[in-house]
C-alpha positions as MATLAB code, in Angstrom:
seq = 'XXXXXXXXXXXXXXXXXXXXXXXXXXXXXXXXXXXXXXXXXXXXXXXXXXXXXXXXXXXXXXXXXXXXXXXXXXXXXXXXXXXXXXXXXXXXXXXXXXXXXXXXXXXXXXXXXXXXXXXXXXXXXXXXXXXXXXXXXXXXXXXXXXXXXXXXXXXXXXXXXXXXXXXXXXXXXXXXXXXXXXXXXXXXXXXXXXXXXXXXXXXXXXXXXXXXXXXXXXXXXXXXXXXXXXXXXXXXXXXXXXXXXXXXXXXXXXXXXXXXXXXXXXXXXXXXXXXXXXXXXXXXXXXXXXXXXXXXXXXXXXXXXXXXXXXXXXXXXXXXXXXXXXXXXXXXXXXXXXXXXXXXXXXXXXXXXXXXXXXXXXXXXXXXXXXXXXXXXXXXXXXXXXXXXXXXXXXXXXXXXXXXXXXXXXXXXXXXXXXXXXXXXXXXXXXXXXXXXXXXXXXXXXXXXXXXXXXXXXXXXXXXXXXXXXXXXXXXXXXXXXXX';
ca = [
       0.938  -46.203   24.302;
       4.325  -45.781   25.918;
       6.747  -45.821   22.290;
       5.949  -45.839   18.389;
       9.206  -47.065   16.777;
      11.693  -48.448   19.478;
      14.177  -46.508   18.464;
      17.237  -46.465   21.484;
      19.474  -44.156   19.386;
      17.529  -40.597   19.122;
      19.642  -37.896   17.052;
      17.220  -35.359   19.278;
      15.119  -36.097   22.852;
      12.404  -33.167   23.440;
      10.931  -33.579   26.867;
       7.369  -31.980   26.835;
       4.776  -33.184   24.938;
       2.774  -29.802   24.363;
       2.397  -28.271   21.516;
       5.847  -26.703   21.395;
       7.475  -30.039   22.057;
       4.922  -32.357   19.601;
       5.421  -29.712   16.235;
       9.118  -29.814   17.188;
       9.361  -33.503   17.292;
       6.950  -33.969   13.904;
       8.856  -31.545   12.051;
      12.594  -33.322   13.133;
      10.750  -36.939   12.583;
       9.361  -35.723    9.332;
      13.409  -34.392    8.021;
      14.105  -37.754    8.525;
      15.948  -37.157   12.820;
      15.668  -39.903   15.220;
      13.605  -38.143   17.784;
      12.552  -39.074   21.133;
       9.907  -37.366   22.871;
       9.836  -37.899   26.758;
       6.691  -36.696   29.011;
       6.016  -37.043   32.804;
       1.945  -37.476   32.464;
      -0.086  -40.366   30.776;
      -1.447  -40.670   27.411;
      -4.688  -38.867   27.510;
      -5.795  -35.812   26.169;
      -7.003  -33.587   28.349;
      -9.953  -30.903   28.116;
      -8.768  -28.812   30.150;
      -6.369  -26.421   28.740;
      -5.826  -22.555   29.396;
      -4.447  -21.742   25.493;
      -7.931  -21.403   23.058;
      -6.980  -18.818   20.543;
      -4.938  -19.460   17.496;
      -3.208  -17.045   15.648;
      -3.112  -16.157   12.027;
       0.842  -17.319   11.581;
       0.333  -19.924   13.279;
      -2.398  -21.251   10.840;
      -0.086  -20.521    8.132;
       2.960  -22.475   10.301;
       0.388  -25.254   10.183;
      -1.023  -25.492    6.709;
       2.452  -25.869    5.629;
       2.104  -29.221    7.484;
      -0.969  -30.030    6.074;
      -2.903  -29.540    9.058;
      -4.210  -25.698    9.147;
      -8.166  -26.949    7.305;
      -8.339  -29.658    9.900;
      -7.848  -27.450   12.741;
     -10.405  -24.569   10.961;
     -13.112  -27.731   11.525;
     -12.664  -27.591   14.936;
     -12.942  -24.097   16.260;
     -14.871  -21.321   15.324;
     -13.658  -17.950   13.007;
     -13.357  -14.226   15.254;
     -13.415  -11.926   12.475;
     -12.828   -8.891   15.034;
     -11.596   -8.036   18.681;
     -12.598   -5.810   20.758;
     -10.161   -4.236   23.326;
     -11.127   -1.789   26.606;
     -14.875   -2.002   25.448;
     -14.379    0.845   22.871;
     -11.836   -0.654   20.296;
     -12.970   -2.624   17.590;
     -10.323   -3.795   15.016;
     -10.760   -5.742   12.187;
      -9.033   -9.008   11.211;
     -10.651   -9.644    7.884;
      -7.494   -6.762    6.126;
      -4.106   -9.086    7.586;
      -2.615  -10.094    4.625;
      -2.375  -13.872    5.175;
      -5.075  -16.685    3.679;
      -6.088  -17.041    6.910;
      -7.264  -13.666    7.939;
      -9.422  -14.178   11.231;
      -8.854  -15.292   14.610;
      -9.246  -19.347   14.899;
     -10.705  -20.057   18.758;
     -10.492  -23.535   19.679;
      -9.256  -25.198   22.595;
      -4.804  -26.429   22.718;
      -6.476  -29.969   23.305;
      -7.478  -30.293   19.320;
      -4.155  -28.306   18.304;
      -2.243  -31.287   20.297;
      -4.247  -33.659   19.044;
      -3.727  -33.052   15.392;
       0.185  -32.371   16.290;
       0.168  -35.712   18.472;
      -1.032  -37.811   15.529;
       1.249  -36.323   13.208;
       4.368  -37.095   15.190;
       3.365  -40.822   15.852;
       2.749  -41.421   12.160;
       6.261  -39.778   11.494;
       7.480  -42.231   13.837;
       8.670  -40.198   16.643;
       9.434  -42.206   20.307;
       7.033  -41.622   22.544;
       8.050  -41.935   26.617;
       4.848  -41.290   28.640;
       4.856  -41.722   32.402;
       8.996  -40.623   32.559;
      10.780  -38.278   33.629;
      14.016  -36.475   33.434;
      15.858  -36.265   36.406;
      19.523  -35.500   35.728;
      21.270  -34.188   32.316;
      25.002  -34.039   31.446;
      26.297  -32.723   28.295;
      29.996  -32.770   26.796;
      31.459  -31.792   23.488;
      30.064  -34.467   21.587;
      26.449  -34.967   23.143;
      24.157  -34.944   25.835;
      22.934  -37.475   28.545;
      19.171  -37.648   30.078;
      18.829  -39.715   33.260;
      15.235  -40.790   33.359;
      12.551  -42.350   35.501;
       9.877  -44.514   34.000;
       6.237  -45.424   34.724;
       7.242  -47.583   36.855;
      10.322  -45.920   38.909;
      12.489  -47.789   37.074;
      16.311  -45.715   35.956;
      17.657  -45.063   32.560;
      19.653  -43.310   30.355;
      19.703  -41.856   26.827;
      21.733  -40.491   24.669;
      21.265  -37.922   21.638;
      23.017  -35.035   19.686;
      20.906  -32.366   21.233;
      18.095  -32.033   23.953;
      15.611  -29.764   23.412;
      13.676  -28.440   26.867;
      10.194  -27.868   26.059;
       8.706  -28.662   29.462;
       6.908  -25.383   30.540;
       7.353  -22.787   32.858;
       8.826  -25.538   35.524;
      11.551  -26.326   33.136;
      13.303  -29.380   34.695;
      15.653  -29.051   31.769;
      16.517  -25.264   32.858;
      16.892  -26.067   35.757;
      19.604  -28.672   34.552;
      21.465  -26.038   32.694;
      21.467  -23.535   35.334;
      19.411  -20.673   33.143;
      18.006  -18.219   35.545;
      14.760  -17.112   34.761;
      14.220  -13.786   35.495;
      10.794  -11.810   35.984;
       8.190  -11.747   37.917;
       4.078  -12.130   38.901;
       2.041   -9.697   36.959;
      -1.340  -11.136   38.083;
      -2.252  -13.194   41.569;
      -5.544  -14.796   41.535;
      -6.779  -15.374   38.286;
      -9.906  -17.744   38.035;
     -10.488  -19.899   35.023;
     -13.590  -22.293   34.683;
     -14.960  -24.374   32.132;
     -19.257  -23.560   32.413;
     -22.401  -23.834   30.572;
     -24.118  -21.023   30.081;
     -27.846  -20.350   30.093;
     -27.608  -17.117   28.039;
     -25.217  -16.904   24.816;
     -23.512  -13.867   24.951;
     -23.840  -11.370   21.443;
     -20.490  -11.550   20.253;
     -18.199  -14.890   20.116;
     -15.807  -13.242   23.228;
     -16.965  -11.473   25.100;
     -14.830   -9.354   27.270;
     -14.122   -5.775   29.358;
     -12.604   -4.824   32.067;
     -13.591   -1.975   34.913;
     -11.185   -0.772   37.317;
     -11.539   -3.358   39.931;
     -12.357   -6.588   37.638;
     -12.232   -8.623   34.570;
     -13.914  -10.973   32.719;
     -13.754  -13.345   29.247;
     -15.888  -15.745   27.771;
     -15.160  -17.482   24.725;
     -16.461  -20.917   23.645;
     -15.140  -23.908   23.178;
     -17.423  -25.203   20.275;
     -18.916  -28.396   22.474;
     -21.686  -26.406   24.147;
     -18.636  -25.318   27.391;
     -17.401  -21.757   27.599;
     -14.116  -20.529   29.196;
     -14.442  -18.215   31.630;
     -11.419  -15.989   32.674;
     -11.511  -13.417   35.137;
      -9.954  -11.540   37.840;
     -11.130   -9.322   40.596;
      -8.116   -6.699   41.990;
      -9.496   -7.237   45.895;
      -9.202  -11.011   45.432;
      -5.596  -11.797   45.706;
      -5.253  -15.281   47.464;
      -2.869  -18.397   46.920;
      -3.246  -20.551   43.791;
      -3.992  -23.686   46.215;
      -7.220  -21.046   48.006;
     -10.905  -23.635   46.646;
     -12.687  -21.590   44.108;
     -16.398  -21.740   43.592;
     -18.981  -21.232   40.917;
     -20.484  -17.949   43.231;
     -16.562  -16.563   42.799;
     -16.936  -16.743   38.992;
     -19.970  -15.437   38.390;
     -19.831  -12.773   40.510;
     -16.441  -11.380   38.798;
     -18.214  -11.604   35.754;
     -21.159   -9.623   36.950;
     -18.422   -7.297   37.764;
     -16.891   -6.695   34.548;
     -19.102   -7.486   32.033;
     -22.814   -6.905   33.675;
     -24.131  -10.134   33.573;
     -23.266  -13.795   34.119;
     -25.141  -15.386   31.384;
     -26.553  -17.973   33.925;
     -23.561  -19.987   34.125;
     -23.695  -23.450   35.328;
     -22.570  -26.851   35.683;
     -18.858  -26.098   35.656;
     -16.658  -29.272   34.397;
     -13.165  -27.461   35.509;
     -12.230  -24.565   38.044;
      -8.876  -22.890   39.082;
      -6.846  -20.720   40.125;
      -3.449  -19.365   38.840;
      -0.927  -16.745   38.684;
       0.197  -15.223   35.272;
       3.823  -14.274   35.449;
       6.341  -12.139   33.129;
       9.895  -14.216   32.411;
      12.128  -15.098   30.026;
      15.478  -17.267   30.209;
      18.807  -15.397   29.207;
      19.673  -17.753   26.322;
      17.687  -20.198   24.315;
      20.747  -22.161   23.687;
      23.361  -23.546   25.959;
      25.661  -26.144   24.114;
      23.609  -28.707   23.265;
      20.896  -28.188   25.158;
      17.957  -25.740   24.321;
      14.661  -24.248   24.889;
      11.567  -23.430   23.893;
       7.825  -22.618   24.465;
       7.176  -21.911   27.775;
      10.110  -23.035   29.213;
      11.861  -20.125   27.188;
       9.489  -17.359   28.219;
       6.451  -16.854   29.512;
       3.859  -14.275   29.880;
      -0.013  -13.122   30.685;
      -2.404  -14.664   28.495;
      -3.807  -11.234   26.857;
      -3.908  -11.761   23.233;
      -3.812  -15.171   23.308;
       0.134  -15.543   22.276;
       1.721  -18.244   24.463;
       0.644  -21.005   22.979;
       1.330  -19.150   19.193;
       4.478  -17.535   20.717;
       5.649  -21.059   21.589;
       4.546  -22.869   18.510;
       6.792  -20.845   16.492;
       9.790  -21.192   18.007;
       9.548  -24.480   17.053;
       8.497  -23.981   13.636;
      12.000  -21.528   13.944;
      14.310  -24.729   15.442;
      12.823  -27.684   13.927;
      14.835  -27.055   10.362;
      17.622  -25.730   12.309;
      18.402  -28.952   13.875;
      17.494  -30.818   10.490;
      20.290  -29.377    9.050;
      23.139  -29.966   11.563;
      22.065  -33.302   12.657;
      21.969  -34.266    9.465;
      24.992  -32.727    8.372;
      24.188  -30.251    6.042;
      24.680  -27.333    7.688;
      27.435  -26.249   10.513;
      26.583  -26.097   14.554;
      26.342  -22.380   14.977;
      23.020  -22.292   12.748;
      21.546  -23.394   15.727;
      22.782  -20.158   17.595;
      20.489  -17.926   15.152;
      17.838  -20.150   16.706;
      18.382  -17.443   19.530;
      18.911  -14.294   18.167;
      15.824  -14.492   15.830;
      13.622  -15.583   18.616;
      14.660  -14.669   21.898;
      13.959  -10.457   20.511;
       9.986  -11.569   19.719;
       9.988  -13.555   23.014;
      10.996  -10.460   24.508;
       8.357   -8.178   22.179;
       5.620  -10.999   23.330;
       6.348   -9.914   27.120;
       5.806   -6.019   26.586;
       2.861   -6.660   24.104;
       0.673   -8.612   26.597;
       1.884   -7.249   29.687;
       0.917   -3.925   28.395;
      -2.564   -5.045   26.770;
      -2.999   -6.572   31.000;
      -1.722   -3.345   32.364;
      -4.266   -0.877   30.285;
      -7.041   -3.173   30.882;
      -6.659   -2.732   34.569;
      -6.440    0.597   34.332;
      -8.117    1.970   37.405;
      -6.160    5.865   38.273;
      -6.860    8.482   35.512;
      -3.711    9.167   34.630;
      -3.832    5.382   33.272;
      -6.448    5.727   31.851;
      -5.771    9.000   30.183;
      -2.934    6.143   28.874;
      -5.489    4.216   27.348;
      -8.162    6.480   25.832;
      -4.657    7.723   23.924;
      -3.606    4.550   22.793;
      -7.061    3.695   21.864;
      -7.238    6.696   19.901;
      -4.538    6.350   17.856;
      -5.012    2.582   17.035;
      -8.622    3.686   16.238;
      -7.644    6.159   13.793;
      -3.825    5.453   13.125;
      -4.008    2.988   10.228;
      -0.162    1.844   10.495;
      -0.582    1.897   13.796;
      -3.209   -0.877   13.962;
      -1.668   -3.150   11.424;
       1.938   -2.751   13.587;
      -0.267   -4.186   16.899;
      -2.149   -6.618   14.627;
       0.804   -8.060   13.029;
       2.872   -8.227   16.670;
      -0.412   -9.744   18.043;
      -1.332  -12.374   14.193;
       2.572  -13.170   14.528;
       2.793  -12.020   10.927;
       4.497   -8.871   11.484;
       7.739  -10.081   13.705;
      10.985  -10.246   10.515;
      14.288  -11.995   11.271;
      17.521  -10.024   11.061;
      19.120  -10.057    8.198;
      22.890   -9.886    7.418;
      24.437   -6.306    6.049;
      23.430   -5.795    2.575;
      20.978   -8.243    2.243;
      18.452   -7.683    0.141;
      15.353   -6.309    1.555;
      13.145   -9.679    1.546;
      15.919  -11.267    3.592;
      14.357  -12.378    7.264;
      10.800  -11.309    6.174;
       7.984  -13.732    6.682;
       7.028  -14.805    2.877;
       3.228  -14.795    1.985;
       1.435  -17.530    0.671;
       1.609  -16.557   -3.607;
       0.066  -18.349   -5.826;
       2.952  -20.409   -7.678;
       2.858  -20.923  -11.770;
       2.020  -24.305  -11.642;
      -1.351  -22.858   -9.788;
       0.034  -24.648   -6.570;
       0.542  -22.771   -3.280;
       4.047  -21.547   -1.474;
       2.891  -22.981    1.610;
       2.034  -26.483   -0.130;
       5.647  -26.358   -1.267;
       7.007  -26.168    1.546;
       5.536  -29.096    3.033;
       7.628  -31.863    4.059;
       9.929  -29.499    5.713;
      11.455  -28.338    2.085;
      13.437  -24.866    1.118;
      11.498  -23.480   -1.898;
      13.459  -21.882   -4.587;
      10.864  -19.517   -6.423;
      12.945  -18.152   -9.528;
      11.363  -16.226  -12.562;
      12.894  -18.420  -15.092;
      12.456  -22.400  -15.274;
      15.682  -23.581  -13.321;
      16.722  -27.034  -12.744;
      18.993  -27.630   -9.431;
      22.350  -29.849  -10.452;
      22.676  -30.844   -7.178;
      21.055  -34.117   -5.283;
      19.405  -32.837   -2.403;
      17.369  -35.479   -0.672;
      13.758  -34.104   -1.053;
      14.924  -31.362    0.395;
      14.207  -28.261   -2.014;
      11.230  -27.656   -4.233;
      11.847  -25.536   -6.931;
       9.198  -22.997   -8.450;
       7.856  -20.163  -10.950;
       6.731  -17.350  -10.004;
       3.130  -17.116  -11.569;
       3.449  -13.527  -12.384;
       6.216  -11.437  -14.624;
       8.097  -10.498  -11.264;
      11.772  -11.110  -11.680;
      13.013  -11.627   -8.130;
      14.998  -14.828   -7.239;
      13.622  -16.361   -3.776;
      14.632  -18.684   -1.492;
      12.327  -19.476    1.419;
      12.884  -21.676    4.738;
      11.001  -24.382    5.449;
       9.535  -21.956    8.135;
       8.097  -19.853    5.332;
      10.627  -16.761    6.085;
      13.166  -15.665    3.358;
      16.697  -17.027    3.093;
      18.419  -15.161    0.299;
      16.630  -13.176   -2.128;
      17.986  -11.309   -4.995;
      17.100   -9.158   -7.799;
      19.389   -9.955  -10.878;
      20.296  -13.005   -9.912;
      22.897  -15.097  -12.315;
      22.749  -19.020  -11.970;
      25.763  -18.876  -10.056;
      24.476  -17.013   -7.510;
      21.243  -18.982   -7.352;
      24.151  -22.060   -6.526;
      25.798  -19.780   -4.313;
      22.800  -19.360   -2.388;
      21.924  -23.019   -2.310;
      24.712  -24.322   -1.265;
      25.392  -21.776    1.496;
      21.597  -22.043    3.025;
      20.401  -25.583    1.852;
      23.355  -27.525    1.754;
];
């Protein structure tokens, strides 16, 4: 499968078929954008991914795309985590429907993103590459190379860059991409084990090593783990003896493992590019920021960034909203990109705590996030993705750049099965009826109890304009100025 519509005209090229750059290109496909979607490897999925744990926005991000049950098939629930082997904390209080940890391997996210995208009719370019871009004031050009070395070009509006930590399309732009290695050495493998461990992950640390297991639901388990006297090249062969001894290290046992399917070796580094947009051209996922794989939030960190830029570029493309809503694409993201960074690289850093006044550090922290309630649900919603808000212009009201939950509507529907198809949702307390033709693209609600707040929520389930005594004239206001 090298193309699903034939289109030669894309409104939008992504180039990176990951997650990031597959919800991205369903969501603009979906609004009704030419999109095309250009990746260097072959059509295949692959099992062997490093990203297993999905987050609790996320799910929500994805059941307002019909696709968050699906996914729930596929992995298994993690009602609690366990941090430093002392800190258990709950997931079964987050205020969201989907109030647990989903574990399940990128491979079925992708898939269920892939299929969405072809049946929206996105482009697909496997085997091709992007070698040179130029952009001017009224678009952007993509050299590319295809399967079979052959040259071309393409032509769009905008060019997102959601190629990884490699970016080609940084690179292009001449974004610097400041940080550095946090980790050398870490060893991932894909084993059967002979014991099960007790709990779903298991995990610890001790002040030399590392170790996590989590399954993958087929009968595999991912192994991560790291051992602070190992520090060799990426490209140094790793064996099964490696593995299981840095698991005997950290968590006392190796469960028997066996019969490994995938091994490596990589290097987790901290870095984030400057801006998210330049002109034209901009970025997201990995090729944005990236970061150490505590807590599980690259893959979720990345996800909603393009939940956050798909209805952006909806909007202009399509003309009903100006250019520089694409630069709040930036400043709402690029600040929990930046959060992302301190929040795992300090989860990594108290983990390897090894000299007491570290870990001094850590029986504190654990301390108060044992006994702290607001505490907890501050790390939980940082870590769930259901705590970050958007900022908010001055004297908005107070719902204004707040992540909405998922109420119960009057007509017993749910907010997040409004907002499907990419749609604003008005909820109003009052029947109202919109004058204005808008395409499909508002759904307009009742809220299904007495409250008497006006709402108007982005298709990325955050809150647009809110207001408390709102007339009809300023529910138009707020239309126009945020829908179009």
């Amino acid at each position: 499968m090298n193309g699903t519509t034939g289109t030669n005209t894309p409104a939008v090229i992504v180039i990176g078929s990951g997650p990031t750059g597959l919800l991205l290109a369903g969501d603009l496909a979906t609004a009704g954008v030419p999109v095309t979607l250009v990746e260097k490897r072959p059509h295949k999925t692959s099992n062997l991914s490093r990203a297993f744990a999905v987050h609790a926005r996320t799910l929500e991000q994805l059941d307002a795309r019909g696709l968050a049950d699906e996914l729930e098939a596929t992995g298994q629930r993690l009602q609690r985590l366990r941090l430093f082997g002392r800190l258990t904390i709950a997931l079964d209080f987050l205020p969201s429907r989907f109030n647990h940890l989903l574990v399940t391997p990128q491979y079925e996210v992708e898939k269920l993103l892939e299929r969405r995208a072809v049946e929206a009719g996105v482009d697909f370019r496997y085997e091709t590459r992007m070698t040179r871009l130029t952009q001017d004031a009224d678009g952007v050009t993509v050299e590319l190379r295809g399967p079979g070395g052959e040259e071309s070009s393409l032509r769009a509006a905008y060019v997102v860059g959601a190629d990884g930590m490699r970016s080609t399309v940084r690179d292009a732009i001449g974004l610097p991409f400041p940080g550095h290695s946090v980790i050398r050495s870490v060893v991932l493998a894909d084993v059967l084990l002979a014991e099960k461990p007790e709990t779903l992950l298991a995990v610890n640390a001790v002040g030399d090593a590392f170790a996590f297991i989590a399954p993958f639901g087929d009968g595999y388990y991912r192994v991560i783990g790291w051992h602070r006297g190992r520090d060799v090249a990426d490209s140094e062969p790793l064996g099964l003896e490696e593995v299981k001894e840095i698991t005997r290290m950290a968590l006392g046992t190796d469960y028997g493992m066996h019969d490994a399917r995938w091994m490596s070796r990589f290097h987790s580094d901290e870095r984030q590019a400057p801006a998210y947009r330049v002109g034209r051209v901009l970025l997201a996922g990995d090729a944005a920021h990236v970061h150490t794989p505590a807590g599980g939030q690259g893959m979720n960190t990345g996800l909603q960034d393009a939940a956050n830029l798909g209805w952006k570029l909806a909007q202009v493309v399509t003309g009903h909203a100006a250019p520089g809503l694409l630069d709040t694409y930036h400043s709402e993201r690029h600040p929990v990109g930046k959060a992302v960074l301190r929040s795992s690289g300090g989860i990594v850093r108290l983990a390897m705590a090894k000299t007491p006044w570290t870990l001094a550090l850590r029986a504190a922290i654990t301390t108060v996030l044992d006994t702290v309630a607001p505490a907890r649900r501050r790390m939980l919603g940082q870590l769930t993705g259901i705590g970050y808000r958007y900022p908010a212009p001055r004297g908005a009201h107070a719902l204004t750049g707040t992540r909405v939950p998922d109420v119960v509507l009057a007509d017993g529907t749910r907010l997040y099965e409004a907002l499907r198809g990419g749609r604003f949702v008005l909820i109003t307390p009052d029947a109202y009826e919109d004058p204005a033709a808008r395409d499909g693209r508002l759904a307009v609600a009742r809220w299904a109890s007495d409250r008497r707040t006006a709402l108007l929520v982005r298709p990325d389930g955050y809150a647009a304009w809110a207001s408390g005594s709102a007339t009809a004239t300023d529910i138009h206001a707020a239309l126009a100025a945020h829908v179009g």
